[in-house]
C-alpha positions, -999 to 999 in steps of 0.1 A, spaced: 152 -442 -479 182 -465 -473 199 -432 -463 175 -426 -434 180 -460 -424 214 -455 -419 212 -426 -400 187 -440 -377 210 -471 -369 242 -451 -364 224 -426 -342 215 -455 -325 244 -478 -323 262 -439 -314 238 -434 -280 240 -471 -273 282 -467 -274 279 -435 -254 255 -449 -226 279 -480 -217 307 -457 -216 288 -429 -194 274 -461 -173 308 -477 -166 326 -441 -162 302 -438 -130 305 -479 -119 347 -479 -118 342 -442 -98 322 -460 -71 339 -491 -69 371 -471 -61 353 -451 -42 341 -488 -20 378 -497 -21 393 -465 -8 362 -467 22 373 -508 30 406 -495 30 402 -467 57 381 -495 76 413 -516 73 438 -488 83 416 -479 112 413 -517 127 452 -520 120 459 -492 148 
């Protein structure tokens, strides 16, 4: 039984782990994404 307890938690503690790093793989993607669209705004006004 302790065994299946174990599991349980690392298959947990594994899809917790996995769903911060999937979550902040897509939040640093569009906050470049903001930065590179400021930037054109900033290019554009500098003309």
């Amino acid at each position: 039984m302790k065994t299946s307890f174990q599991r349980i938690a690392l298959l947990l503690l594994a899809s917790a782990v996995w769903t911060l790093v999937g979550t902040s793989c897509r939040t640093v993607r569009g906050f470049g994404q903001d930065v590179e669209h400021v930037g054109g705004h900033i290019e554009n006004a500098s003309r």
